[in-house]
C-alpha positions as CSV (number, residue, x, y, z in Angstrom):
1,X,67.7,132.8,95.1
2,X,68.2,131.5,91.4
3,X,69.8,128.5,91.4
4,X,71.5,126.8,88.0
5,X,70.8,123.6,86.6
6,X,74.5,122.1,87.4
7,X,74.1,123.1,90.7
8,X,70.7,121.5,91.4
9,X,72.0,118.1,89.6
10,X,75.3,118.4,91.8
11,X,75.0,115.5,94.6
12,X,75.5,116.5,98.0
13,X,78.8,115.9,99.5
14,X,78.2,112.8,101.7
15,X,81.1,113.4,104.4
16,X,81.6,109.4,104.8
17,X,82.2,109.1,101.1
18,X,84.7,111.7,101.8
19,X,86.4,109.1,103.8
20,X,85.8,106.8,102.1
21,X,87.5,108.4,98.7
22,X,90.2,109.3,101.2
23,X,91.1,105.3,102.4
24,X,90.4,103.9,98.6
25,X,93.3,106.3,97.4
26,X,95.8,105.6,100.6
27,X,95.1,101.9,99.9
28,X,95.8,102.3,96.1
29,X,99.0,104.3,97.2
30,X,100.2,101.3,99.6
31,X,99.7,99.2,96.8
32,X,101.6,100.7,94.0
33,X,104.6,101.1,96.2
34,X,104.5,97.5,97.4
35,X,104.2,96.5,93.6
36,X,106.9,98.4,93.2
37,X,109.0,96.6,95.5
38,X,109.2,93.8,94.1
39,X,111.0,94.6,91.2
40,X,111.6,97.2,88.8
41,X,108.7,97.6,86.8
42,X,107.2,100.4,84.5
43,X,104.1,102.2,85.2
44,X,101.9,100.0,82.9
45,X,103.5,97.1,84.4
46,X,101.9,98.3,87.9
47,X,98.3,99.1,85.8
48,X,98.1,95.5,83.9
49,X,99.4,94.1,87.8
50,X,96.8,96.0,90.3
51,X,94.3,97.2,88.0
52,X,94.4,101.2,89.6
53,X,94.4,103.7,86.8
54,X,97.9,104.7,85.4
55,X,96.5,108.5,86.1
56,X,96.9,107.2,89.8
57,X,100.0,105.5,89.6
58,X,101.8,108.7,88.2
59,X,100.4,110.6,91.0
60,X,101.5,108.1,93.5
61,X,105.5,107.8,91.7
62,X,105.8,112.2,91.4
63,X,104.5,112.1,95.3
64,X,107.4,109.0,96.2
65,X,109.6,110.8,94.2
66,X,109.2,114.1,96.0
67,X,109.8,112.2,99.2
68,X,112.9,110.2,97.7
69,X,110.7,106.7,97.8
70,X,111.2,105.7,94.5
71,X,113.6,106.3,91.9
72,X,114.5,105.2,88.1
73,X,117.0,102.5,88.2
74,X,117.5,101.8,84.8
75,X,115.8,103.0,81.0
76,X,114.7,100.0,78.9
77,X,111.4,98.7,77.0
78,X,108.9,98.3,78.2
79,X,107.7,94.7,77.7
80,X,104.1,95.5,77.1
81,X,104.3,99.1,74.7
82,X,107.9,97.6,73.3
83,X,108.6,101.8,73.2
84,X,111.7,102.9,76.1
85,X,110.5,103.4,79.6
86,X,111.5,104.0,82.8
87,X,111.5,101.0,85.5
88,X,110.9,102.2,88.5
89,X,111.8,100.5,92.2
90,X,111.1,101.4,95.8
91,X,113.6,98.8,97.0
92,X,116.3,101.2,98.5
93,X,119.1,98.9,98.3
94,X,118.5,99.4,94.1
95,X,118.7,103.1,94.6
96,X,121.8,104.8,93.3
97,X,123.6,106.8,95.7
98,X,124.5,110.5,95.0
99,X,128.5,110.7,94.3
100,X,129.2,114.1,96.6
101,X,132.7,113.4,95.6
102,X,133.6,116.7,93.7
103,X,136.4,116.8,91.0
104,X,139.1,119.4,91.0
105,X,139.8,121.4,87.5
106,X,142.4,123.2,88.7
107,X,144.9,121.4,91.4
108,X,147.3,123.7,92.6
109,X,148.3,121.3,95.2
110,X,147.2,123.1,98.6
């Protein structure tokens, strides 16, 4: 069997590195929302504080946001980049509450 060059110079999968890949990125994840608990910050505010890859981070926020975790609370600049941002909290008594309250257009008074 012919094998190619990219395959011969591929490591082996080592099944604890699997593992341990797996806790590095949990821990990072437990980290970012904790930093974000604190206050609202933006993403780079997290990178500059914990040092994991802003790559990571915006993982981390689309998963918390998928499971309602972590929401934007307000638009502003960002104090690094001085461009507009979004700050970011996974305190849930910052997290703006859905308004089911549905207006009439037409009232016909039944």
């Amino acid at each position: 069997m012919k094998t190619t060059k990219a395959a011969e110079a591929a490591p082996e999968i080592n099944q604890n590195f699997v593992e341990y890949k797996g806790s590095v990125f949990v821990s990072q994840y437990k980290t970012v929302y904790q930093s974000f608990k604190e206050h609202p910050k933006t993403m780079l505010e997290v990178f500059v504080e914990t040092g994991i890859l802003r790559a990571n981070i915006c993982r981390y926020v689309a998963t918390m946001e998928e499971k309602g975790q972590i929401q934007v609370i307000r638009k502003g600049y960002c104090p690094f980049t001085k461009f507009r941002a979004g700050f970011y909290s996974t305190d849930e008594t910052l997290f703006k509450k859905p308004d089911f309250q549905q207006l009439n257009l037409f009232d016909y008074g039944v």
